[in-house]
C-alpha positions in Angstrom: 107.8 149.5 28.0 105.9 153.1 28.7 106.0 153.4 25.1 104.6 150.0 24.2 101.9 150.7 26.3 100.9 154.1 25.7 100.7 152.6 21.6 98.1 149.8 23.3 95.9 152.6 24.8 96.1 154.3 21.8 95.1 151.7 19.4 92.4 150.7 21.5 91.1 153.9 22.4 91.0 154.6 18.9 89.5 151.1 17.0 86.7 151.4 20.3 86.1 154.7 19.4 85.5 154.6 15.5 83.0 151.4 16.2 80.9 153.3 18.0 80.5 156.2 16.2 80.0 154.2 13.1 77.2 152.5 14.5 75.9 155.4 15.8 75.7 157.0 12.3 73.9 154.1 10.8 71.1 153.9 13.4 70.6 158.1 12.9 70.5 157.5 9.6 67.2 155.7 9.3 63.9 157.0 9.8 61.7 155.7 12.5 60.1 152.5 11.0 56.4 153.8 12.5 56.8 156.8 10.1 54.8 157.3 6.8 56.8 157.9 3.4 56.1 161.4 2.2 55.1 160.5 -1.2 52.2 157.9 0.2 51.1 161.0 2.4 50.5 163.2 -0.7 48.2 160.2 -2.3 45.8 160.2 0.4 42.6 161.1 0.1 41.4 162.8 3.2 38.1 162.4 4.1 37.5 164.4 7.5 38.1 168.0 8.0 37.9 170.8 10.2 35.4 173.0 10.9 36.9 176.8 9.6 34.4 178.3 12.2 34.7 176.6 15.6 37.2 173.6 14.9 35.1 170.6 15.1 35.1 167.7 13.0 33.0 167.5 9.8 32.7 164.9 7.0 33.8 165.8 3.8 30.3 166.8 2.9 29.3 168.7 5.7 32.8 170.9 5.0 31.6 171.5 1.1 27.9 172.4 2.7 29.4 175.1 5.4 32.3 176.2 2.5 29.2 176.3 0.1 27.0 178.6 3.4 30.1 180.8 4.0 30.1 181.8 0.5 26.8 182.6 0.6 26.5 184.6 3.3 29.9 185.5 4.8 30.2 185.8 8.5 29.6 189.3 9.6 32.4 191.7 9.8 33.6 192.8 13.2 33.3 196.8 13.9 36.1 198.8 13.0 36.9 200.4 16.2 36.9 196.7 17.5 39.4 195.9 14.1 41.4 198.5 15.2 42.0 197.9 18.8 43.1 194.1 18.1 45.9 195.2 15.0 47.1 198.0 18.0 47.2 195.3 20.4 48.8 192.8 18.0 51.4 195.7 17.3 52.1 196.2 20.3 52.8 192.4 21.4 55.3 192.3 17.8 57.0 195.3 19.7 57.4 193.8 22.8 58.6 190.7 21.8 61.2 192.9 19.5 62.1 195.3 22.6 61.4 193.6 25.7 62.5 196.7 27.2 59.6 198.5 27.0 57.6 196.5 29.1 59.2 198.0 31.7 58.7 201.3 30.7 54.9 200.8 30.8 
């Protein structure tokens, strides 16, 4: 009778158990029906852009006039002393993040 049972719980357990998952596996398997295929993505033509300078929106031809103005006449270049303090301080944020110990030496 203990045996009988113990088969039941098993059986159950088990055919419960392998439903679920499988279901599971389906639904994970599917993208998320909002999302865009990648190959449609690549076709697009994209008409707005970004602004290399500040950030802010331009049109496509207002990009190809400033790409056209920065080509021209680059931006000017910062001083060197100024160049050299930022790739120190960048340096030294690589190392801390590497050693964290050395903050505390500081």
């Amino acid at each position: 009778m203990k045996n009988r049972k113990y088969i039941y719980l098993i059986v159950i357990s088990s055919i419960v158990i392998s439903l679920t998952s499988y279901q599971g596996a389906k639904v994970i398997a599917l993208p998320p029906p909002e999302d865009i295929p990648e190959e449609i993505l690549r076709t697009e033509i994209i008409l707005a852009a970004r602004s290399p300078i500040d950030g802010k929106p331009l049109s496509a031809a207002e990009y190809a006039q400033l790409q056209a103005q920065l080509q021209q006449a680059p931006p000017p270049k910062l001083n060197s002393k100024i160049r050299e303090n930022i790739f120190l301080l960048r340096l030294r944020k690589a190392l801390f993040q590497l050693f964290p110990f050395l903050d505390t030496l500081i």
